[in-house]
SESELUM-621229 format. One line per field, with one value per residue: x, y, z of N, C-alpha, C in turn; chain; residue in three letters; residue number from 1. Coordinates in steps of 0.2 Angstrom, whole numbers. Example, Ala and Ser with C-alpha at 12.3 -4.5 7.8 and 13.67 -1.06 7.14 Angstrom:
<sites>
n.X	c(66 64)
n.Y	c(-28 -11)
n.Z	c(39 35)
ca.X	c(62 68)
ca.Y	c(-22 -5)
ca.Z	c(39 36)
c.X	c(66 64)
c.Y	c(-16 0)
c.Z	c(39 39)
cadena	c(A A)
residuo	c(ala ser)
num	c(1 2)
</sites>
This chain:
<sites>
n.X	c(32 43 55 67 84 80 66 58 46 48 42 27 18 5 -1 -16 -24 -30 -26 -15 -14 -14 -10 -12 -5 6 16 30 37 51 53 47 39 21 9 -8 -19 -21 -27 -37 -40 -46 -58 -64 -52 -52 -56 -68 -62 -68 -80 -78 -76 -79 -83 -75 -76 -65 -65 -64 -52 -36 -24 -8 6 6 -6 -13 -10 -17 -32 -35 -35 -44 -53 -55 -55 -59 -61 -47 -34 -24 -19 -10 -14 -10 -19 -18 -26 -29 -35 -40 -45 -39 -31 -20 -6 -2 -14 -17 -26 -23 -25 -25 -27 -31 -28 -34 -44 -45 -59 -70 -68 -71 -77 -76 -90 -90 -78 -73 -61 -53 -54 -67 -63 -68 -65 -64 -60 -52 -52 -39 -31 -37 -43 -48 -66 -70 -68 -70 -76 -66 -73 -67 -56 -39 -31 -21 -11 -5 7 7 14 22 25 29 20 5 -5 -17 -33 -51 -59 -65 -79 -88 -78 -76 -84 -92 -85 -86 -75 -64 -55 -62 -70 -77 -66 -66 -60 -57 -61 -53 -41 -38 -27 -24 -23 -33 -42 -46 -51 -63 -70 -71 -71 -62 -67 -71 -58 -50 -35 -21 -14 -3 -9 -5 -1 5 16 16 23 22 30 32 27 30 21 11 -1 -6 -20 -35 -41 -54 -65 -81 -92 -92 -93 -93 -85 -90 -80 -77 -68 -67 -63 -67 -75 -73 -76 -69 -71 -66 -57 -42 -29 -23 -30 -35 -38 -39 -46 -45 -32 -23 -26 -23 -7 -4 -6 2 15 14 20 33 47 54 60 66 67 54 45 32 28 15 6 -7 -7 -11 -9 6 10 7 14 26 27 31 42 60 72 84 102 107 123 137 151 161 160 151 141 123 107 93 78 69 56 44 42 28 21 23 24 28 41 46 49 57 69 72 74 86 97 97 91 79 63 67 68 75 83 76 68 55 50 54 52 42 44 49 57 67 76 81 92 107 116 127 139 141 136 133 118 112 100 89 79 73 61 51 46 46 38 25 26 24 13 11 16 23 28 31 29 23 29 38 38 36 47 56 58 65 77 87 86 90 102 109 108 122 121 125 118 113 104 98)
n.Y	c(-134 -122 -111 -99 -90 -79 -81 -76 -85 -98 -108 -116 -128 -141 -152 -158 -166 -158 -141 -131 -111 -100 -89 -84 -72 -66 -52 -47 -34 -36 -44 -58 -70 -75 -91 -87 -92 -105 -106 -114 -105 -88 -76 -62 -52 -44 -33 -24 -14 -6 -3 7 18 36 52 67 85 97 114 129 129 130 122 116 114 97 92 104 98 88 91 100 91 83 91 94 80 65 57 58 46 47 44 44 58 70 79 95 101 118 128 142 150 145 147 139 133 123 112 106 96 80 72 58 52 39 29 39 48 62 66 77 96 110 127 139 141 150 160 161 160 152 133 121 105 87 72 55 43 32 36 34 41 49 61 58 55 66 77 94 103 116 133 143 137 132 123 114 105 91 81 68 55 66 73 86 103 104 112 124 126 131 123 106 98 87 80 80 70 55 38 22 13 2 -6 -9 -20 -35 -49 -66 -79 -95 -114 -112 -115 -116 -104 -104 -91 -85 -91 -86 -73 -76 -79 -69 -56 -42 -25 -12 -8 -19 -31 -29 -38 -49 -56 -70 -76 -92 -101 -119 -128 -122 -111 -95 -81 -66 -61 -52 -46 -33 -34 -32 -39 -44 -52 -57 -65 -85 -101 -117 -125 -129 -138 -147 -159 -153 -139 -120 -107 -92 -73 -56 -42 -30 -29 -27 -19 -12 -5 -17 -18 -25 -37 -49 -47 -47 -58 -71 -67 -69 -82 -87 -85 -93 -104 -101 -91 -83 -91 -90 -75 -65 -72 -62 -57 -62 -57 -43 -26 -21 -33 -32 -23 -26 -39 -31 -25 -37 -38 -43 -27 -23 -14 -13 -19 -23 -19 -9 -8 -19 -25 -26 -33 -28 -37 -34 -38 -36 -25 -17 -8 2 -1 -14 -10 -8 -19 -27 -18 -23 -36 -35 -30 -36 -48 -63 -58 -47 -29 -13 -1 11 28 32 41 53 57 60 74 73 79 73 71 58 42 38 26 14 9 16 6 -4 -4 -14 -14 -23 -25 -13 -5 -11 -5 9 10 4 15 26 34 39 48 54 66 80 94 86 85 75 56 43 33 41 50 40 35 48 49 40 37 51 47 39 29 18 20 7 6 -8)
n.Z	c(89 85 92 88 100 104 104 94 81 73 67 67 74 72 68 63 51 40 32 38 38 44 59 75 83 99 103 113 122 122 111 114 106 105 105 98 93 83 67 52 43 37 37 30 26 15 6 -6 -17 -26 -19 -12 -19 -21 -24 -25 -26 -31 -25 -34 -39 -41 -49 -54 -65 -68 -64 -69 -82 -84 -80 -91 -102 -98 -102 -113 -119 -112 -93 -85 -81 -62 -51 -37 -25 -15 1 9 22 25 41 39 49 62 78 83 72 70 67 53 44 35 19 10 -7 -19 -32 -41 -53 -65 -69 -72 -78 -75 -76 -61 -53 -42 -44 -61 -65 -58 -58 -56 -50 -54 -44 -46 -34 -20 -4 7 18 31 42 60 61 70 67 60 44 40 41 34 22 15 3 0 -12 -18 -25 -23 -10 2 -11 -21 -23 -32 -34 -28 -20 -13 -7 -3 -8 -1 7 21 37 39 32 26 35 31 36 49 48 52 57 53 62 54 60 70 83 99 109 127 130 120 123 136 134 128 137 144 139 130 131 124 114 113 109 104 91 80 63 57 41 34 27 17 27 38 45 47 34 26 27 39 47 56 68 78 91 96 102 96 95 94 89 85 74 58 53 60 72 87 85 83 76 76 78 74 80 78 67 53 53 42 26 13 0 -14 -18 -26 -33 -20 -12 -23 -24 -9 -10 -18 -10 1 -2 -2 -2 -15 -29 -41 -54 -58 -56 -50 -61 -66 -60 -58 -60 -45 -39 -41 -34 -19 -22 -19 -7 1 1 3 9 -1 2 -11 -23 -14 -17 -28 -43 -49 -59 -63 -70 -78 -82 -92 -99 -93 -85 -86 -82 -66 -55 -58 -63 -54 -45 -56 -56 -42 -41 -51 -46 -32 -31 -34 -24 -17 -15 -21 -12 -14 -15 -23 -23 -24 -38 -39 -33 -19 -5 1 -14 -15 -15 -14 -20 -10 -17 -30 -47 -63 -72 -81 -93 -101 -115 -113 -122 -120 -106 -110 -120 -111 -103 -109 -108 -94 -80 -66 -64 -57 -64 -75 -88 -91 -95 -86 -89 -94 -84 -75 -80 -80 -68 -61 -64 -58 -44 -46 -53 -67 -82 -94 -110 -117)
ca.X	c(33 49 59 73 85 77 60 52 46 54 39 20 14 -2 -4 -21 -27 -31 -22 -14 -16 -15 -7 -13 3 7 23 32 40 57 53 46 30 15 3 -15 -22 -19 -33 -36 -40 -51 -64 -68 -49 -49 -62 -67 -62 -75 -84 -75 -74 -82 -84 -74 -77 -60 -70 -62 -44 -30 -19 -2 11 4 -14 -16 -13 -22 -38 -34 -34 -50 -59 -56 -57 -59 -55 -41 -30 -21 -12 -10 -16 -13 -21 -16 -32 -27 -40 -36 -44 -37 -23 -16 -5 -1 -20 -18 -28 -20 -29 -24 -34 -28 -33 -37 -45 -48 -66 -73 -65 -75 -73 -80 -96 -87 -71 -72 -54 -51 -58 -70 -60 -71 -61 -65 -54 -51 -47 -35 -30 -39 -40 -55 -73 -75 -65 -75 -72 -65 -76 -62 -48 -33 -31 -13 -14 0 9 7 14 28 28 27 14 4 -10 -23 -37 -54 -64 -66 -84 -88 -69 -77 -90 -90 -85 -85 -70 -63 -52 -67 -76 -76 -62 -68 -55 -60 -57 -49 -38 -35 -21 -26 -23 -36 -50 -49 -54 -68 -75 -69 -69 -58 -73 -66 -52 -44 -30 -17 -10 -4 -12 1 1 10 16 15 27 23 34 30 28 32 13 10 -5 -8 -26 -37 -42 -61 -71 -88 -93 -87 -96 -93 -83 -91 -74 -79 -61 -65 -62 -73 -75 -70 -76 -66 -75 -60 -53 -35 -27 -21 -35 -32 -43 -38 -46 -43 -24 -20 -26 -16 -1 -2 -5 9 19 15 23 38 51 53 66 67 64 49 37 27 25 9 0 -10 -3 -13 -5 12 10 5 21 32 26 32 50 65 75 93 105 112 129 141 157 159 159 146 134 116 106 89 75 66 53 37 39 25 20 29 26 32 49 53 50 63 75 75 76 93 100 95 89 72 61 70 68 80 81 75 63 54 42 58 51 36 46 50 63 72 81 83 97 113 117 133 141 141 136 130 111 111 92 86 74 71 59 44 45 49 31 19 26 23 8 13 18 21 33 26 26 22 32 42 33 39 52 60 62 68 84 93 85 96 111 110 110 126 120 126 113 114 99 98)
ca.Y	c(-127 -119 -104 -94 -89 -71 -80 -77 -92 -101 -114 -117 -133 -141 -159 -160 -166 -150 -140 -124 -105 -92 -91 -78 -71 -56 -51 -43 -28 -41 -48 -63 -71 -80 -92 -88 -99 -109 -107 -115 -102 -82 -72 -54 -49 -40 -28 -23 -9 -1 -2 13 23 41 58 74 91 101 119 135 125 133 118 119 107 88 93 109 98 83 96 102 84 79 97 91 75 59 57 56 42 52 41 48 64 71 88 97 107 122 131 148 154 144 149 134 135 116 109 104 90 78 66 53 50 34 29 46 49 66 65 83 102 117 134 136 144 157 162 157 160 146 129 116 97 83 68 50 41 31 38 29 43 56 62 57 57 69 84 98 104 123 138 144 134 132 116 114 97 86 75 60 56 67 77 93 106 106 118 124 125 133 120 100 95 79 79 79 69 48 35 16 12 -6 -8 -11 -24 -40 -55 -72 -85 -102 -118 -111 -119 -105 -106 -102 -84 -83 -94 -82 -68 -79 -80 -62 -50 -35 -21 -5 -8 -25 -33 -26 -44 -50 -61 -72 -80 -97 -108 -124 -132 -118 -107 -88 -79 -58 -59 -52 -43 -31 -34 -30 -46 -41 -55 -55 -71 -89 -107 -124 -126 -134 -140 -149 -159 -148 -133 -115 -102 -84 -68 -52 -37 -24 -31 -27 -13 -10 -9 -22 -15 -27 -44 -55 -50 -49 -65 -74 -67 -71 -89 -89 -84 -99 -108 -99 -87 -85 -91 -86 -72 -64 -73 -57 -53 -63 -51 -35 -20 -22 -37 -32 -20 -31 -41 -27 -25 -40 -41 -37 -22 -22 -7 -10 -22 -23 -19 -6 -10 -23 -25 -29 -33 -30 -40 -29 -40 -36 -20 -14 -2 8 -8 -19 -8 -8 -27 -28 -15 -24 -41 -36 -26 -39 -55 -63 -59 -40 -22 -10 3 19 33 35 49 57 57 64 79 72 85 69 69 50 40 35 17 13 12 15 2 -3 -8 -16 -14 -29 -26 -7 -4 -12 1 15 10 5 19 33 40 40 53 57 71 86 96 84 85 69 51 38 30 47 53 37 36 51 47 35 42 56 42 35 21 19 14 6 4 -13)
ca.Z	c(88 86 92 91 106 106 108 86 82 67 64 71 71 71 70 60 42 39 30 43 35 49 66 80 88 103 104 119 118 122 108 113 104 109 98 103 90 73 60 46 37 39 33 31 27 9 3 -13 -18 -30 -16 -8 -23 -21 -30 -23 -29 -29 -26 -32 -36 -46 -53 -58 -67 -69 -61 -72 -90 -82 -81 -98 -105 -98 -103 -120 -122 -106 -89 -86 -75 -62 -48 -29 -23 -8 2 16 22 31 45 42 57 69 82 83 68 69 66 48 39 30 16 5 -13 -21 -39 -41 -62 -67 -74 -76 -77 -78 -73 -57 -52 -39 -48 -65 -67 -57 -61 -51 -55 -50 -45 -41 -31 -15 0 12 22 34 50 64 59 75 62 59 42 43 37 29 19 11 2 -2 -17 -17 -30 -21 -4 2 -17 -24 -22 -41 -35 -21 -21 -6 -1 -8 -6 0 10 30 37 39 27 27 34 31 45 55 46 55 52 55 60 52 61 74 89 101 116 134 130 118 127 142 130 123 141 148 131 134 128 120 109 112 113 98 88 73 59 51 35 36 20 18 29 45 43 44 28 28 26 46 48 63 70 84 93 104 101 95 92 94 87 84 68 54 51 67 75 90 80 84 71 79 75 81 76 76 59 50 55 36 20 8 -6 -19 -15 -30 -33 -16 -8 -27 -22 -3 -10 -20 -4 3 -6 1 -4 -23 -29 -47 -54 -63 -49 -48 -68 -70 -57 -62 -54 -37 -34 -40 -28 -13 -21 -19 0 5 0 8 5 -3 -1 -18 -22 -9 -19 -32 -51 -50 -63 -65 -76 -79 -88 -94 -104 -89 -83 -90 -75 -61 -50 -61 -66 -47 -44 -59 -52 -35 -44 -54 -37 -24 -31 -32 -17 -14 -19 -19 -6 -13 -12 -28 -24 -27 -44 -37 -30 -12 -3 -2 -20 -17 -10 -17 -17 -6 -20 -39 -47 -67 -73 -89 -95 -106 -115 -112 -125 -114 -101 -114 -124 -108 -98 -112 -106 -87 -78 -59 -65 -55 -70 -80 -93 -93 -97 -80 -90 -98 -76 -70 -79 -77 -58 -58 -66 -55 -40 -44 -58 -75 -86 -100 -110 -122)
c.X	c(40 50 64 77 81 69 57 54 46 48 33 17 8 -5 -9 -21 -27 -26 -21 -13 -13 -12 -10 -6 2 15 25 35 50 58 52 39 29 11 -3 -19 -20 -27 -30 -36 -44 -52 -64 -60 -47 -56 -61 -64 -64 -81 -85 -73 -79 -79 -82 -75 -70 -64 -63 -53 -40 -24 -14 0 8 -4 -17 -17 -18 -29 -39 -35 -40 -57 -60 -58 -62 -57 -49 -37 -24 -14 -14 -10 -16 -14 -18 -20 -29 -31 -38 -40 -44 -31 -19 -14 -3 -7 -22 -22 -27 -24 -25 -28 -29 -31 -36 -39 -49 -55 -70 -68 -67 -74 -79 -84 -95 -83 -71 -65 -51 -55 -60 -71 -64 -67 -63 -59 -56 -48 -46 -32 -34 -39 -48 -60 -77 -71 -68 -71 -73 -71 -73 -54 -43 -30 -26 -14 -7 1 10 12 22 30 26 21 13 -3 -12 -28 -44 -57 -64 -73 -86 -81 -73 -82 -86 -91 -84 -78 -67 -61 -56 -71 -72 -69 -66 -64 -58 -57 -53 -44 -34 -32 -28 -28 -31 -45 -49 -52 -61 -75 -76 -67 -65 -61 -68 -59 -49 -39 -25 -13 -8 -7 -5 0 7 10 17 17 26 26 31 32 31 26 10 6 -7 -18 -27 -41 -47 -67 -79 -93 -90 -94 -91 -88 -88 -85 -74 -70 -62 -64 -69 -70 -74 -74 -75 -71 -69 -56 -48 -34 -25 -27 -31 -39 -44 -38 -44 -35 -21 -20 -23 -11 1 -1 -1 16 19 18 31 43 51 60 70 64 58 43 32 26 18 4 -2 -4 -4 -10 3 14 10 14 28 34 31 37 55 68 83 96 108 117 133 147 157 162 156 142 129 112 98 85 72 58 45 37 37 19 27 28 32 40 53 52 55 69 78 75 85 97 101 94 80 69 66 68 74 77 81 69 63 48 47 57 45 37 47 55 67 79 82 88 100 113 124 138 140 142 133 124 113 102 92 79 69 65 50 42 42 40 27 20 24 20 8 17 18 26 30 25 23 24 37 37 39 47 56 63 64 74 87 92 90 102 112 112 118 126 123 120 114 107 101 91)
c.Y	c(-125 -113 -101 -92 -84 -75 -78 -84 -90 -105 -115 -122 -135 -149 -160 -161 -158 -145 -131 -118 -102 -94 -85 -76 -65 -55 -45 -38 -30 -44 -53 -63 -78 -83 -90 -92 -100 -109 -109 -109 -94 -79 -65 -49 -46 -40 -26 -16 -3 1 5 18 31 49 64 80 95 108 123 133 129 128 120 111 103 88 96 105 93 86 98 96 83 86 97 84 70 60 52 53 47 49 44 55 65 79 87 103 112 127 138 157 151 146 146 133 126 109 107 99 87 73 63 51 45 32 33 46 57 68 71 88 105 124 134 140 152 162 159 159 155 139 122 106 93 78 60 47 36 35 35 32 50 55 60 59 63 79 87 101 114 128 140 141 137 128 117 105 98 82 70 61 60 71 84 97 106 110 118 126 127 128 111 97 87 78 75 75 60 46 28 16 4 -10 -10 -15 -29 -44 -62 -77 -92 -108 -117 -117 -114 -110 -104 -96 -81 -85 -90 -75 -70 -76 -72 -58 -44 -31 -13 -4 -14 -26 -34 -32 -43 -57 -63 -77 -85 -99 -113 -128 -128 -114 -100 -85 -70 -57 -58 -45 -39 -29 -33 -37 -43 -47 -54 -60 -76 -96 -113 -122 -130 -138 -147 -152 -155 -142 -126 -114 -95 -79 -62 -47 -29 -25 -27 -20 -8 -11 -12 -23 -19 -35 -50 -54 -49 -57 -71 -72 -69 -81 -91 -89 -90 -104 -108 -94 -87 -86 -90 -79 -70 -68 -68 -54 -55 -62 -47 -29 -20 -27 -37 -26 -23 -33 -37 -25 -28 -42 -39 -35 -24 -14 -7 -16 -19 -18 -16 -10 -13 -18 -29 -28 -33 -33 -37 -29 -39 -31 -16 -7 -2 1 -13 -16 -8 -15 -29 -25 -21 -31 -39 -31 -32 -46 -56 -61 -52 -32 -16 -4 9 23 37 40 54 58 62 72 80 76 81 70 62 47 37 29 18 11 14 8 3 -6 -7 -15 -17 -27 -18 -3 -5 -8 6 15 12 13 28 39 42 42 52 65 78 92 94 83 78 62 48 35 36 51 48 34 40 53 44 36 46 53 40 32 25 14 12 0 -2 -15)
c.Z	c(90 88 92 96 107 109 103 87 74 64 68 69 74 72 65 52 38 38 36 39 39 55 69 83 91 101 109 118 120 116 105 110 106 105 103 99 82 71 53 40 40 34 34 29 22 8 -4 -15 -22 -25 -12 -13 -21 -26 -25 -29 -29 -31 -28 -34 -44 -46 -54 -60 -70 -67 -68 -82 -88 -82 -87 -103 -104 -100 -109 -121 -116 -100 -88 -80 -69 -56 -39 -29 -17 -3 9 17 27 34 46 45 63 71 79 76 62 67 59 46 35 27 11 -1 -15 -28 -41 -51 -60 -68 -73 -72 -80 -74 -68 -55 -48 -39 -55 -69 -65 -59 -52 -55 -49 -51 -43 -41 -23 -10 6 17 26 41 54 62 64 72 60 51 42 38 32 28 18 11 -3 -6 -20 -21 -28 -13 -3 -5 -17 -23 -28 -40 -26 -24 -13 -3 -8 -4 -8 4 15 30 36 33 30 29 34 35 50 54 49 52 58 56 58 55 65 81 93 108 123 135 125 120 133 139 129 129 145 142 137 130 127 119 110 113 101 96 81 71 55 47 36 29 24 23 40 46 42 38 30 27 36 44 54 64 77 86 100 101 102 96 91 94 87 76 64 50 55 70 83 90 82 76 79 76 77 76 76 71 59 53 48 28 14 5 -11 -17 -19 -30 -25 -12 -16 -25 -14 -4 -13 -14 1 3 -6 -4 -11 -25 -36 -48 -59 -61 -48 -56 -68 -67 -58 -58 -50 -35 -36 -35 -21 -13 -18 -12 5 3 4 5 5 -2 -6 -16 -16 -11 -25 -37 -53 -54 -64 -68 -73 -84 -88 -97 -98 -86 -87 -85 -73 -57 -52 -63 -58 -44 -47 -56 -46 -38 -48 -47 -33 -27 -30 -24 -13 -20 -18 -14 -9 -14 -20 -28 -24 -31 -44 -35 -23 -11 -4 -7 -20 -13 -12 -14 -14 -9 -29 -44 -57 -68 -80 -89 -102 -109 -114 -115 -121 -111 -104 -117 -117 -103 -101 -111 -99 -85 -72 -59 -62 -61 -77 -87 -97 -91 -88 -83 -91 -89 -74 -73 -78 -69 -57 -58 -61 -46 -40 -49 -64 -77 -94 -103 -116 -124)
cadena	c(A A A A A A A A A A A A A A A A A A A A A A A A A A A A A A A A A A A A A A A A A A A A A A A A A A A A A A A A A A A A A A A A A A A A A A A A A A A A A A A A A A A A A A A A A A A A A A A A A A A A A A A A A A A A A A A A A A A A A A A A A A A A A A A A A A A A A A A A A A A A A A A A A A A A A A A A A A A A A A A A A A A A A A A A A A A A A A A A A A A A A A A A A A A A A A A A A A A A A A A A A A A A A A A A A A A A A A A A A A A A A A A A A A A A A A A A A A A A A A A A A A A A A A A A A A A A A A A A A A A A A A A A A A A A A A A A A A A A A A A A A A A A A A A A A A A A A A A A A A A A A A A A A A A A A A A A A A A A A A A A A A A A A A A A A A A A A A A A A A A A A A A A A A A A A A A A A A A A A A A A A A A A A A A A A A A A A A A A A A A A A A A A A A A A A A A A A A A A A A)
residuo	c(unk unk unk unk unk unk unk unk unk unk unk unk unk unk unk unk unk unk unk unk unk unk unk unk unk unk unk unk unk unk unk unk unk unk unk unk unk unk unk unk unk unk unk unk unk unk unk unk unk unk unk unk unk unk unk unk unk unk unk unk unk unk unk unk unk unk unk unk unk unk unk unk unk unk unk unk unk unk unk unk unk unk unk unk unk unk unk unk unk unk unk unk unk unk unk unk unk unk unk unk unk unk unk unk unk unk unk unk unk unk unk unk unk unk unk unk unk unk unk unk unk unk unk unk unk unk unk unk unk unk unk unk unk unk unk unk unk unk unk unk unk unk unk unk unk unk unk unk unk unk unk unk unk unk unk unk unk unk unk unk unk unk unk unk unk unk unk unk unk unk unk unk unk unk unk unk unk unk unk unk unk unk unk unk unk unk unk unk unk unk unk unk unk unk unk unk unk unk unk unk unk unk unk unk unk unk unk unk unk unk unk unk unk unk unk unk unk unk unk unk unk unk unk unk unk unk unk unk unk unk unk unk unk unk unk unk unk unk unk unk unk unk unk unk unk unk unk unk unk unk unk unk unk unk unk unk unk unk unk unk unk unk unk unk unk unk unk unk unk unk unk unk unk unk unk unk unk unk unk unk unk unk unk unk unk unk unk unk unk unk unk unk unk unk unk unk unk unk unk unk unk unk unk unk unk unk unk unk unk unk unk unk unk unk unk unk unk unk unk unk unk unk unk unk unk unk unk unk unk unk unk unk unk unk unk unk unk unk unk unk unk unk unk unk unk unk unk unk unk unk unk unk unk unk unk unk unk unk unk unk unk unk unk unk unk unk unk unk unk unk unk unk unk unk unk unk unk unk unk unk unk unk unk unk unk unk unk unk unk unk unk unk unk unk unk unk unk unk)
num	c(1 2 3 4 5 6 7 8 9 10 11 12 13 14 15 16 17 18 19 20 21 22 23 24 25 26 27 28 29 30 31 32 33 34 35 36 37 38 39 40 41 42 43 44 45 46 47 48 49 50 51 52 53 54 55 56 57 58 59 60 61 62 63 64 65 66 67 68 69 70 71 72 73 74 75 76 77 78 79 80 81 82 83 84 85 86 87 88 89 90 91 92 93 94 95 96 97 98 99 100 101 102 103 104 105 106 107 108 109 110 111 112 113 114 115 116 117 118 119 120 121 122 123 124 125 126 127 128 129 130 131 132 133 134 135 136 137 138 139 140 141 142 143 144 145 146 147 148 149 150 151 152 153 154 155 156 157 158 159 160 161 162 163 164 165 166 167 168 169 170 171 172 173 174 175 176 177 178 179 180 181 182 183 184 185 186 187 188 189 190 191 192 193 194 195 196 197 198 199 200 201 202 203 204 205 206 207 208 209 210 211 212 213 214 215 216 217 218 219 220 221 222 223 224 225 226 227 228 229 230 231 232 233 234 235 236 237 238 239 240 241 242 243 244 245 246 247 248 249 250 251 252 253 254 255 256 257 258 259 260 261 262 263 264 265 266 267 268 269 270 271 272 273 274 275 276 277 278 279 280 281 282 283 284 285 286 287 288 289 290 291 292 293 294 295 296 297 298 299 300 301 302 303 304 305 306 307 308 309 310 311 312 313 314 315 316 317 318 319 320 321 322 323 324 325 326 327 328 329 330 331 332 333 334 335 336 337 338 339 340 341 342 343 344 345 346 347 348 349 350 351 352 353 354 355 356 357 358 359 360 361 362 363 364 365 366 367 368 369 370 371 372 373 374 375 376 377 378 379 380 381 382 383 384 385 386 387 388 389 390 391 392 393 394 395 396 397 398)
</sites>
């Protein structure tokens, strides 16, 4: 096992036939890290995510912008795809002025708008969706609202809305379903837990994805390490099986493309580009996670070129972006909820710089019907060039 001066480790070795996966690590608030065990391998750490789908009510809700045609679209025809939504419940009759509730809907669709029972001036939009953000199960929801609705994280206000039934009240949360280490080999640190659990909350680690050679990958998971349970391996070698019962600290909803893309990461750093076109959009999402970020060329007049021929989503066009900026295995550094209407505005790159776009017409087609534009009015591709013009870029489309 190797380390760094600081005291990260560089390498975790293993010795055995057996192929090495997973590493346990702490880390000090110096810096230094600790292996608590190598596994071959673990269980319990992606969930499904239709599993967590459910049905809110927006009561009473007055849409604007990008909500109000989205309602309009689906009162006619289908529902309709809609992306991130986010509320801000406001209790308006508490003192406390600062007691707001925040949520997060994710894969949000449209699917019914009708006028609604109480106000039929306003309308009652049912929406299904994930939701990946709220506040403690022990939140009472207010008698009286004012549900302030969000163009995704940090966007625009496109409507309110009195009450969303079904918001409050328990929901499976993911985060807390077991992980089972496989074939473990645990340090000293973690066999004194085996013997002596630390009961109500654990001991706050990472899960690390290693590639082939040992080597940490930017696949570092924060888990909660309270053991539940601990066996014999069927791996046998001396080997246990583990099982913590405070699982991931992050939901990882997308189990088929996430655990392909983390097996592509094994594999090590990517070293061409266009390693993440032949994933859906959950795992080019995942991809886009784990890269590192570029400010943009160093030196002004540089130009880069995009390929153009895979960004057929929003994921996919900013893996290409940060691929012609930065090089495989980067994304560029900037803040596209800008797009969503983030107070932001965005971030100028460090300097001005040109993007060829190869192939531009891909985008231009897949992107037609997608929108995050808080009015709605412009298709994804039609706001994210003069985004970028207005940044600094010259673009030029080919």
């Amino acid at each position: 096992m190797d380390d760094d001066e600081d005291g990260s480790l560089r390498e975790i070795g293993w010795g055995r036939d057996l192929p090495l996966r997973f590493a346990l690590v702490s880390e000090e608030w110096d810096g230094e890290q600790t292996v608590w065990a190598r596994c071959v391998d673990a269980d319990g750490l992606f969930m499904d995510r239709a599993a967590f789908r459910e049905q809110l009510t927006l009561l009473g809700c007055a849409p604007t912008g990008r909500l109000l045609k989205a309602a309009e679209q689906c009162a006619r025809h289908a529902p309709v795809p809609f992306g991130e939504l986010h509320l801000i419940v406001n209790d308006l009759d508490a003192e406390d002025p600062y007691t707001d509730d925040y949520f997060g809907f994710d894969d949000a669709v449209v699917i019914d708008s009708r006028p609604s029972v109480a106000d039929p001036t306003l309308l009652d939009l049912v929406v299904e969706c994930v939701v990946t953000d709220d506040p403690p199960s022990y939140r009472k929801e207010p008698a009286r609202a004012d549900v302030v609705l969000l163009n995704g994280t940090s966007g625009s206000a496109i409507g309110r809305c009195r009450r969303v039934a079904g918001l409050y009240g328990d929901r499976p949360d993911p985060t807390r379903q077991p992980v089972r280490l496989i074939g473990c080999e645990p340090s000293p640190n973690l066999l004194r837990r085996m013997v002596h659990p630390r009961h109500g909350g654990g001991d706050h680690l990472q899960l690390w994805l290693l590639d082939r050679t040992g080597r940490p990958t930017p696949i570092q998971e924060h888990i909660t390490v309270e053991v539940d349970e601990c066996r014999p391996s069927m791996l046998g070698g001396a080997l246990i099986d583990v099982r913590l019962k405070g699982g991931l600290f992050r939901r990882i909803l997308s189990p088929l493309a996430a655990r392909s893309v983390w097996e592509a990461w094994r594999e090590g750093p990517p070293r061409e580009r266009n390693a993440w076109a032949r994933f859906p959009t959950e795992g080019r999402s995942e991809w886009l996670r784990l890269t590192e970020v570029c400010l943009g060329p160093e030196g002004p007049g540089a130009v880069c070129e995009i390929d153009g021929r895979y960004a057929t989503d929003i994921t996919g066009l900013h893996c290409a972006i940060g691929e012609a900026v930065g090089g495989p295995g980067f994304q560029w550094h900037q803040c596209w909820n800008a797009l969503r209407g983030c107070q932001c505005g965005g971030e100028a790159p460090r300097v001005p710089f040109t993007l060829v776009w190869h192939d531009a017409d891909v985008a231009r087609q897949a992107l037609a019907g997608v929108t995050v534009d808080p009015a709605g009015e412009l298709s994804y591709f039609e706001a994210v060039v003069p985004f970028l013009e207005r940044m600094g870029v010259t673009v030029e489309l080919r």
